[in-house]
Backbone as XML, in Angstrom:
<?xml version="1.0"?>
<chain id="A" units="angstrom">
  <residue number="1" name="UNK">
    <atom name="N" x="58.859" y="-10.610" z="-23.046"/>
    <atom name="CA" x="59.167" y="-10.602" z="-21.628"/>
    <atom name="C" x="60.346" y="-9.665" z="-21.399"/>
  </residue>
  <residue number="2" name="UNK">
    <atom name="N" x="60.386" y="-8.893" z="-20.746"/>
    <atom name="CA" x="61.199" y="-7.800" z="-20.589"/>
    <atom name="C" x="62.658" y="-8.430" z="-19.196"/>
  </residue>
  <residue number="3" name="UNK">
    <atom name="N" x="63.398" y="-8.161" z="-19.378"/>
    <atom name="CA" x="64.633" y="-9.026" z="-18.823"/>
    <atom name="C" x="64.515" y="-9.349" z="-17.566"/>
  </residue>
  <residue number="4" name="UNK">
    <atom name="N" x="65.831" y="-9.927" z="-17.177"/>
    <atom name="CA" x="65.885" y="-10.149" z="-15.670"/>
    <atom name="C" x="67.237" y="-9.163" z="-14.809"/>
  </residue>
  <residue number="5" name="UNK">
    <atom name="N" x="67.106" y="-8.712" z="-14.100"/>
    <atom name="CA" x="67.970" y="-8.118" z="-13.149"/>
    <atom name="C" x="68.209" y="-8.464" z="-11.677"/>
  </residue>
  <residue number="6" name="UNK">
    <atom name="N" x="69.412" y="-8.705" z="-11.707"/>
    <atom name="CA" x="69.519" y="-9.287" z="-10.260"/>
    <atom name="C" x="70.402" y="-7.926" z="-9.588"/>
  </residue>
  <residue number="7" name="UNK">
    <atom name="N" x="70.206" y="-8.046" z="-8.462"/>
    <atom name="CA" x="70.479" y="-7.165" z="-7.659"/>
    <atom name="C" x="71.315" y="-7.522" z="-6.190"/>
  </residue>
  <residue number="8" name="UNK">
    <atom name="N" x="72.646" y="-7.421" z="-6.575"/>
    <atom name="CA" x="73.125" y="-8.224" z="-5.139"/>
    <atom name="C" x="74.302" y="-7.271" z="-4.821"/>
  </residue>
  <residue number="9" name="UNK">
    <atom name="N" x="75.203" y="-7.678" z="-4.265"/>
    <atom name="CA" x="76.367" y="-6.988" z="-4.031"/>
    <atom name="C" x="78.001" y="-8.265" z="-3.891"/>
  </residue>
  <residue number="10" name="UNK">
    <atom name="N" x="79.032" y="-7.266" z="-3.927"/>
    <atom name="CA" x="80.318" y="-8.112" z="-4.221"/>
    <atom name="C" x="80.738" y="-8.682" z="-3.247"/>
  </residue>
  <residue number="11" name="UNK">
    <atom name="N" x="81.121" y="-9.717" z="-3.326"/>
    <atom name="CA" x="81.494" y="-10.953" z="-2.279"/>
    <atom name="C" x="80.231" y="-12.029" z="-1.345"/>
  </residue>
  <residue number="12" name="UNK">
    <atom name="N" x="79.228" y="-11.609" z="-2.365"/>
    <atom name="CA" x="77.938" y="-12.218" z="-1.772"/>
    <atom name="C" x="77.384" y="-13.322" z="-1.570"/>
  </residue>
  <residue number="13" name="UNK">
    <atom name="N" x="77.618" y="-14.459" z="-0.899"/>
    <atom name="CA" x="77.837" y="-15.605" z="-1.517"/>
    <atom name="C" x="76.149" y="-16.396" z="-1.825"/>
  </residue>
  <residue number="14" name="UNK">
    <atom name="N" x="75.234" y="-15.506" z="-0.925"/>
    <atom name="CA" x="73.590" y="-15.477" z="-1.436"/>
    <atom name="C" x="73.341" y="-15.205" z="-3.320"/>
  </residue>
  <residue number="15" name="UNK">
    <atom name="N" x="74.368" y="-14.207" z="-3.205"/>
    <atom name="CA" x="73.949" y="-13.360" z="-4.595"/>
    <atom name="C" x="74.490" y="-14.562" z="-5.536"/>
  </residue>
  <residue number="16" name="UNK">
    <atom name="N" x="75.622" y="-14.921" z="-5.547"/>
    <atom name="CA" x="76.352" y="-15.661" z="-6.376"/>
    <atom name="C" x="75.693" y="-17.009" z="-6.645"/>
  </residue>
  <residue number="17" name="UNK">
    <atom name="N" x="74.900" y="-17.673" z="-5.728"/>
    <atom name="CA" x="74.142" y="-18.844" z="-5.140"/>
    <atom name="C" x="72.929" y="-18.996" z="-6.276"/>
  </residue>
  <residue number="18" name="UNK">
    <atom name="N" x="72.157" y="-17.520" z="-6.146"/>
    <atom name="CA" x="70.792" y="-17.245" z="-6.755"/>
    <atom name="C" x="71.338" y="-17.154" z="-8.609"/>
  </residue>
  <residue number="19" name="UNK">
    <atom name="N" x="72.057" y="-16.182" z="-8.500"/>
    <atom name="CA" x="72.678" y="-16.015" z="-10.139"/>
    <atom name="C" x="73.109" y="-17.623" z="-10.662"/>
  </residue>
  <residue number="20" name="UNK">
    <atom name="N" x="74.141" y="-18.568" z="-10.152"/>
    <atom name="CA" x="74.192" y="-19.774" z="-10.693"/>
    <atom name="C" x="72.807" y="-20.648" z="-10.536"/>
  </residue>
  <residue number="21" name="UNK">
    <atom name="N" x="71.715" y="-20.829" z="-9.680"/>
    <atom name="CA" x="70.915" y="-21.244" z="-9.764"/>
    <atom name="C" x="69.864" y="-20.680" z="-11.264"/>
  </residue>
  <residue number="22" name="UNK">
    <atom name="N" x="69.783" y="-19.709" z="-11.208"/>
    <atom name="CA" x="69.164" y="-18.757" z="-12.471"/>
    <atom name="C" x="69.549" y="-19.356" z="-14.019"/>
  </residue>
  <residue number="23" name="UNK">
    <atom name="N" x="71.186" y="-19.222" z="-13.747"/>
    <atom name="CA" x="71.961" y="-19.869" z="-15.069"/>
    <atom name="C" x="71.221" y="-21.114" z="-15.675"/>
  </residue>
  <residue number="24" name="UNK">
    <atom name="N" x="71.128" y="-21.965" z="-14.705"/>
    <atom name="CA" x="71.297" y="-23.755" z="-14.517"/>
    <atom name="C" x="69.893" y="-23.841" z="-14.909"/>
  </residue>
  <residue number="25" name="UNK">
    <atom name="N" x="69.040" y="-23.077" z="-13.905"/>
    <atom name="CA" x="67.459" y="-23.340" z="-14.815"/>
    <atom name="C" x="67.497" y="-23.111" z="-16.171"/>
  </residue>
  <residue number="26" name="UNK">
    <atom name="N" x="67.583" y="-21.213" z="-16.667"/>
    <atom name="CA" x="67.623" y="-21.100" z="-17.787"/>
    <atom name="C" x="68.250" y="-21.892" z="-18.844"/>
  </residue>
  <residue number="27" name="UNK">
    <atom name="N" x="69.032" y="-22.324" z="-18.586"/>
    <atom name="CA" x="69.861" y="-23.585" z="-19.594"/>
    <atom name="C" x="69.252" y="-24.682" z="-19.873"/>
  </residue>
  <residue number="28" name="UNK">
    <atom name="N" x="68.942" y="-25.222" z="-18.243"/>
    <atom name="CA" x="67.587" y="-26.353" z="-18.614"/>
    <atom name="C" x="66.814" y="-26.501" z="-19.316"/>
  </residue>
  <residue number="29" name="UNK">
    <atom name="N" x="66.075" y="-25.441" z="-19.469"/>
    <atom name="CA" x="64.838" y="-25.118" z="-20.297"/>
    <atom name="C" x="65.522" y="-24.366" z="-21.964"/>
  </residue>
  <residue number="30" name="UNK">
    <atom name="N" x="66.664" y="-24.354" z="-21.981"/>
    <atom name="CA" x="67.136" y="-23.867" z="-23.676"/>
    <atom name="C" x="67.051" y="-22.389" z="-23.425"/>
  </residue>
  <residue number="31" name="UNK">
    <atom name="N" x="67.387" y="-21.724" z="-22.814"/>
    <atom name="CA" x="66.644" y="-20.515" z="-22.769"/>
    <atom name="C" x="68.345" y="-19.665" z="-22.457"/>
  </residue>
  <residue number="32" name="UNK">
    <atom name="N" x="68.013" y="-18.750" z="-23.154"/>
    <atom name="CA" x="69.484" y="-17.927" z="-23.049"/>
    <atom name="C" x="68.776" y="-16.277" z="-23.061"/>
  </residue>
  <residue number="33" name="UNK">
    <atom name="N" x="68.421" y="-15.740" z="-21.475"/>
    <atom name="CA" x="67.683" y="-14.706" z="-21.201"/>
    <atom name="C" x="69.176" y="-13.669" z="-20.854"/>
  </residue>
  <residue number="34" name="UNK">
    <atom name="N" x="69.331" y="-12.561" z="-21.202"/>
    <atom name="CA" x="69.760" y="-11.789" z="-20.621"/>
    <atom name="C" x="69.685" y="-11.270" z="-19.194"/>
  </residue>
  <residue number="35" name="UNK">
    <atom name="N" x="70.611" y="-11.217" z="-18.214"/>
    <atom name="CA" x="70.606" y="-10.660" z="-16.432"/>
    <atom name="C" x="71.186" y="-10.010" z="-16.372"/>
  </residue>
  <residue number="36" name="UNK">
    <atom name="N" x="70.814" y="-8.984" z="-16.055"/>
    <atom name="CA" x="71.720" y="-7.667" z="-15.951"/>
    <atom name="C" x="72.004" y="-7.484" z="-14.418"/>
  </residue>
  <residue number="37" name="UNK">
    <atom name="N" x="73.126" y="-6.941" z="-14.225"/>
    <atom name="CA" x="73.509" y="-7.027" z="-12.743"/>
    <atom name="C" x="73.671" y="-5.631" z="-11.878"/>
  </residue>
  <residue number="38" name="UNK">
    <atom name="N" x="72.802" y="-5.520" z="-10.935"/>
    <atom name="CA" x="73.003" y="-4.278" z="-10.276"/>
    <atom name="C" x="73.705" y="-4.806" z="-8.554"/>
  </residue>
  <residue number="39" name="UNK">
    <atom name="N" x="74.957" y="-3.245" z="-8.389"/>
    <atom name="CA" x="75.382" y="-3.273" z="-7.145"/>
    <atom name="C" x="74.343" y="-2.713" z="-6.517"/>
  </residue>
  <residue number="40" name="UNK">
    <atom name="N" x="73.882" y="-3.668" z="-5.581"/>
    <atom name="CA" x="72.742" y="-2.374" z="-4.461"/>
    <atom name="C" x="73.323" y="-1.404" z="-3.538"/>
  </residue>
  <residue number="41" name="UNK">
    <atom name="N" x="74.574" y="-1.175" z="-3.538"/>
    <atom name="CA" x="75.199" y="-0.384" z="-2.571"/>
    <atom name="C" x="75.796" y="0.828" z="-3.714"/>
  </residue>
  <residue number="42" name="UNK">
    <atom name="N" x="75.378" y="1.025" z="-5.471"/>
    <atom name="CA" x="75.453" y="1.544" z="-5.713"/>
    <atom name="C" x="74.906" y="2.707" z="-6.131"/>
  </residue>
  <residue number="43" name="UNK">
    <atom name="N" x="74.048" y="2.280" z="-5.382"/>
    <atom name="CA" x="72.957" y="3.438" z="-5.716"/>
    <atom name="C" x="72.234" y="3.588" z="-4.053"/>
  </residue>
  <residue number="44" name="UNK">
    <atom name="N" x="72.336" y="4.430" z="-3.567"/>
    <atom name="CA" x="71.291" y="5.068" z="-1.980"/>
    <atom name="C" x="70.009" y="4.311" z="-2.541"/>
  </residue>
  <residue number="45" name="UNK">
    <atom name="N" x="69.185" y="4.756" z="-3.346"/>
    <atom name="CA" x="68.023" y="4.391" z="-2.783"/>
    <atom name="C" x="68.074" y="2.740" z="-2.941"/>
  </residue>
  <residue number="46" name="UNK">
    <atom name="N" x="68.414" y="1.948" z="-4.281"/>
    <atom name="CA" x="68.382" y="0.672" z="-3.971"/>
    <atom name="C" x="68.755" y="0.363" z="-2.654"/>
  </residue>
  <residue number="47" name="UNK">
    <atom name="N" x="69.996" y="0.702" z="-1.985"/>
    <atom name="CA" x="70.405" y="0.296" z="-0.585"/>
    <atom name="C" x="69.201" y="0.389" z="-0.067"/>
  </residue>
  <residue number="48" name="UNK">
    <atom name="N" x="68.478" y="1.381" z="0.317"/>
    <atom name="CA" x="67.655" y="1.588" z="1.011"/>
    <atom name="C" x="66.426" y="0.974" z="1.283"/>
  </residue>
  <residue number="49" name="UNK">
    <atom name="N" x="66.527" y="0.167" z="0.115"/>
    <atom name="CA" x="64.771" y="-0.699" z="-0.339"/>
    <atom name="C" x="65.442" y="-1.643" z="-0.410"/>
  </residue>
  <residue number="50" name="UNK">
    <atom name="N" x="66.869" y="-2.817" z="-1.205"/>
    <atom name="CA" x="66.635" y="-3.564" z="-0.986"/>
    <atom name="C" x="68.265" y="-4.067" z="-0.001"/>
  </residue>
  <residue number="51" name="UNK">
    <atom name="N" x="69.041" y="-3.543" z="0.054"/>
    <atom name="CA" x="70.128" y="-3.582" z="1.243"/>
    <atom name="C" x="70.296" y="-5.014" z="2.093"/>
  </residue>
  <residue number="52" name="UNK">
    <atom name="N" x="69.448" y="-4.642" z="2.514"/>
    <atom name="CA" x="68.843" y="-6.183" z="4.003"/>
    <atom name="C" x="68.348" y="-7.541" z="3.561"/>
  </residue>
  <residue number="53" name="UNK">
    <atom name="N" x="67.834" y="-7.197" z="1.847"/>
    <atom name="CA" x="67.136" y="-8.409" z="1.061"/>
    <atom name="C" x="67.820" y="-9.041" z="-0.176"/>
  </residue>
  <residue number="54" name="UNK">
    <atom name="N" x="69.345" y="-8.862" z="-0.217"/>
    <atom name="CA" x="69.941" y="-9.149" z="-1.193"/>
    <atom name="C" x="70.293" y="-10.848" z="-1.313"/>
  </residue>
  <residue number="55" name="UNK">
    <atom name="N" x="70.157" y="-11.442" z="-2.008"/>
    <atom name="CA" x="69.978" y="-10.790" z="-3.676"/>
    <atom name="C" x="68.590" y="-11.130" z="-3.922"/>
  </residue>
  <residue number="56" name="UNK">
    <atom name="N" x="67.846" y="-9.809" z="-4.920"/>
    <atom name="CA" x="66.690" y="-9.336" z="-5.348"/>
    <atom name="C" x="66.878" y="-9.793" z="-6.957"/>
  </residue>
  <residue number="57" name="UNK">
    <atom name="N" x="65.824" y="-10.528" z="-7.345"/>
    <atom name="CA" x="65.551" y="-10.778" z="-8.487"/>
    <atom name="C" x="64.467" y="-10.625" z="-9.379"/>
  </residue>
  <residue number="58" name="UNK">
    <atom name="N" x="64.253" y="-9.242" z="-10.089"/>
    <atom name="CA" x="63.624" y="-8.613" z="-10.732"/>
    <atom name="C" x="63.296" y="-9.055" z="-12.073"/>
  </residue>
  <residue number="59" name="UNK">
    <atom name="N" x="62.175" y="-8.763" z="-12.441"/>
    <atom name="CA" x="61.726" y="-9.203" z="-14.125"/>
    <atom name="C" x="60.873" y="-8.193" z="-14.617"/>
  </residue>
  <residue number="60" name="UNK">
    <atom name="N" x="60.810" y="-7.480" z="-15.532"/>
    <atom name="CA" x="60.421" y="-6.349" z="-16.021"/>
    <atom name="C" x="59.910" y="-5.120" z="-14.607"/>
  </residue>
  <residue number="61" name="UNK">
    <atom name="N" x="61.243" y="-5.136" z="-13.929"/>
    <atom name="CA" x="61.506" y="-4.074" z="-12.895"/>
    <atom name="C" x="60.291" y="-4.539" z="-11.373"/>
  </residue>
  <residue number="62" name="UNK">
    <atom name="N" x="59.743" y="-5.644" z="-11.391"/>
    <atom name="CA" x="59.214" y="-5.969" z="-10.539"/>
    <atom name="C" x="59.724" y="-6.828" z="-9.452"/>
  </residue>
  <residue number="63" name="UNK">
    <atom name="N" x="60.009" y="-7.481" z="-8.366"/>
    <atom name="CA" x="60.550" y="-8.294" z="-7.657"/>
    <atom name="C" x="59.925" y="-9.595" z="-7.486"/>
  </residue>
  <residue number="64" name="UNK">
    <atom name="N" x="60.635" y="-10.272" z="-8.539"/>
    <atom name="CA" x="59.960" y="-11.827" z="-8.140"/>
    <atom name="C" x="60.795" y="-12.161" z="-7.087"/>
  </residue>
  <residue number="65" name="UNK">
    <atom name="N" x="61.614" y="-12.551" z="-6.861"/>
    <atom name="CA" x="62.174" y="-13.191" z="-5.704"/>
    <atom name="C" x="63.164" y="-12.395" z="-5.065"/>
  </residue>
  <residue number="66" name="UNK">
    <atom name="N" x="63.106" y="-12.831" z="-3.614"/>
    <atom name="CA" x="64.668" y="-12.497" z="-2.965"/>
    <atom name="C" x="65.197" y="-13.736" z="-1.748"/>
  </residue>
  <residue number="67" name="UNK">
    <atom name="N" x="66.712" y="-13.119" z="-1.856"/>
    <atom name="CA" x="67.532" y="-14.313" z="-0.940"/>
    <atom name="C" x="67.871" y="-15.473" z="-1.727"/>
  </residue>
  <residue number="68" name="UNK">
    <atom name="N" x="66.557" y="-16.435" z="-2.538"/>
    <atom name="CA" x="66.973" y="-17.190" z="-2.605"/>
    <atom name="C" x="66.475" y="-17.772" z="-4.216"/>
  </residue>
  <residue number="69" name="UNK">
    <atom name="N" x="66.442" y="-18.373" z="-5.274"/>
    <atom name="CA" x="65.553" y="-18.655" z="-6.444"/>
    <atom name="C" x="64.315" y="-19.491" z="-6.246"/>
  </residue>
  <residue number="70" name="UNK">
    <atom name="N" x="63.142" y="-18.855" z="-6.292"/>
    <atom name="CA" x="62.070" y="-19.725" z="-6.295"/>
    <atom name="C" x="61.161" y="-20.169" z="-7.743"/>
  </residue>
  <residue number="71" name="UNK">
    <atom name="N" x="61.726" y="-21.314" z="-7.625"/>
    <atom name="CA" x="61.534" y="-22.239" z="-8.444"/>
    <atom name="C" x="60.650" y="-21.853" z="-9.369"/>
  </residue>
  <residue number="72" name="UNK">
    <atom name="N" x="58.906" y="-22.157" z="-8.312"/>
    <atom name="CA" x="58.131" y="-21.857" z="-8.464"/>
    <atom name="C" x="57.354" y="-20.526" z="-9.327"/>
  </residue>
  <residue number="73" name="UNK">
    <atom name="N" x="57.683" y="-19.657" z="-8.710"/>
    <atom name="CA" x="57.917" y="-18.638" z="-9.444"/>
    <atom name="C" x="58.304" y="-18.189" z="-10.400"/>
  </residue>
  <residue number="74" name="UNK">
    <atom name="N" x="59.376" y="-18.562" z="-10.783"/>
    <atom name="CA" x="60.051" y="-18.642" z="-12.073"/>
    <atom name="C" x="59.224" y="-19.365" z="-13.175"/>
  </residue>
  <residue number="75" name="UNK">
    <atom name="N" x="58.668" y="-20.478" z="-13.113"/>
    <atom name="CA" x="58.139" y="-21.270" z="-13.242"/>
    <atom name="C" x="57.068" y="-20.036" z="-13.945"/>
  </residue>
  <residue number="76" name="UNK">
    <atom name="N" x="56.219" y="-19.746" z="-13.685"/>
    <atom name="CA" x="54.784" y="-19.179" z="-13.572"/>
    <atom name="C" x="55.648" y="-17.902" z="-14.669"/>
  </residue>
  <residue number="77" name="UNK">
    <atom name="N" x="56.288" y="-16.805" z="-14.331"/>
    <atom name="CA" x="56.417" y="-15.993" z="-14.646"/>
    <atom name="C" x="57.566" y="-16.230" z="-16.593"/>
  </residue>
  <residue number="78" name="UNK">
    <atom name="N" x="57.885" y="-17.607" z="-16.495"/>
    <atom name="CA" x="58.564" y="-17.588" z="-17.709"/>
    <atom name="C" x="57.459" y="-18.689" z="-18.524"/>
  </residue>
  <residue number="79" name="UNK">
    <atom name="N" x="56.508" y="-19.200" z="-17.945"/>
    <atom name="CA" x="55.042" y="-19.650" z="-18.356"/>
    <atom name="C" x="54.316" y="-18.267" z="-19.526"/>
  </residue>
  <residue number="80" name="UNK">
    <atom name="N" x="54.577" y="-17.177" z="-18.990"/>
    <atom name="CA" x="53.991" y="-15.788" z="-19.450"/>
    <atom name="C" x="52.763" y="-15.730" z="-18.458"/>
  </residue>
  <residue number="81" name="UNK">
    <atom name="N" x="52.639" y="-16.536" z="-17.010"/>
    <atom name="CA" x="51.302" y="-15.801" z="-16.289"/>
    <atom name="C" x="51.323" y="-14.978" z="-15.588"/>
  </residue>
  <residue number="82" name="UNK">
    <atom name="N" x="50.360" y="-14.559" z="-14.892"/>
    <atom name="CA" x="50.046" y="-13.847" z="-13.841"/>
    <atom name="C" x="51.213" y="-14.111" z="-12.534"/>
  </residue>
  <residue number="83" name="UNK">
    <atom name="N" x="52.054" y="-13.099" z="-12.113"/>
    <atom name="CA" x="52.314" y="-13.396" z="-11.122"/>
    <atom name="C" x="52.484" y="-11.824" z="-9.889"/>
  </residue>
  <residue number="84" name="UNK">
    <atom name="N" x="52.299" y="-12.015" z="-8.912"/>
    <atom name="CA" x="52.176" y="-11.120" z="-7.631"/>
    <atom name="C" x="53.568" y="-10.210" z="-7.532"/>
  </residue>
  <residue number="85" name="UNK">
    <atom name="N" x="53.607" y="-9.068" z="-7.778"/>
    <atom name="CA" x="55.864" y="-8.797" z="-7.269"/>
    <atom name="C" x="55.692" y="-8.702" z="-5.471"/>
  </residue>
  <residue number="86" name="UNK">
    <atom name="N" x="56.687" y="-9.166" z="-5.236"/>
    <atom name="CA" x="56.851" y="-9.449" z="-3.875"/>
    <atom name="C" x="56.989" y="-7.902" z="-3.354"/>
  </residue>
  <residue number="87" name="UNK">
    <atom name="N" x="56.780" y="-7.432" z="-2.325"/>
    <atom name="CA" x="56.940" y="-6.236" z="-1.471"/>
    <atom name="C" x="57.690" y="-6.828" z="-0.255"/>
  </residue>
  <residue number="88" name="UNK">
    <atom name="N" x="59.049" y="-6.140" z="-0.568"/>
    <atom name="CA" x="59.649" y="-6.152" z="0.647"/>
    <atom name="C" x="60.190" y="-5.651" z="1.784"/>
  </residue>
  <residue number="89" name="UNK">
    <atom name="N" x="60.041" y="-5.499" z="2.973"/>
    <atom name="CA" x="59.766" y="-4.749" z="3.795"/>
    <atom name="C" x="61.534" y="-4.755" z="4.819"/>
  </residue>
</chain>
């Protein structure tokens, strides 16, 4: 399974929300995954795509979730199944 990247910005209190939620699962389950952290205001085009939808939570560069941790999702995608990347507009 190729990592996780979250994507938020500083003083975020969404971003910070989703990242400790992330922690707390992964721990649950024994699981000690690497998250790598991107500023979206550091880069133009991230701003540009995900800016308005922070924090974005990526797994082998796809967007499983944003705003908020879905459970669910997580769920499915650390299962190893099939799951949809969100398009966000």
């Amino acid at each position: 399974m190729s990592g996780f990247e979250l994507i938020g910005r500083a003083r975020c209190g969404l971003c910070d929300e989703l990242h400790q939620a992330l922690l707390a699962e992964l721990a649950r389950r024994g699981l000690t995954l690497a998250i790598a952290y991107t500023d979206v205001d550091s880069d133009p085009e991230l701003a540009r795509r995900f800016g308005w939808h922070v924090p974005v939570l990526r797994l082998g560069g796809a967007v499983l979730c944003a705003h908020r941790l879905d459970l669910g999702r997580l769920e499915i995608a650390l299962a190893g199944q099939h799951w949809e990347p969100l398009e966000l507009r």
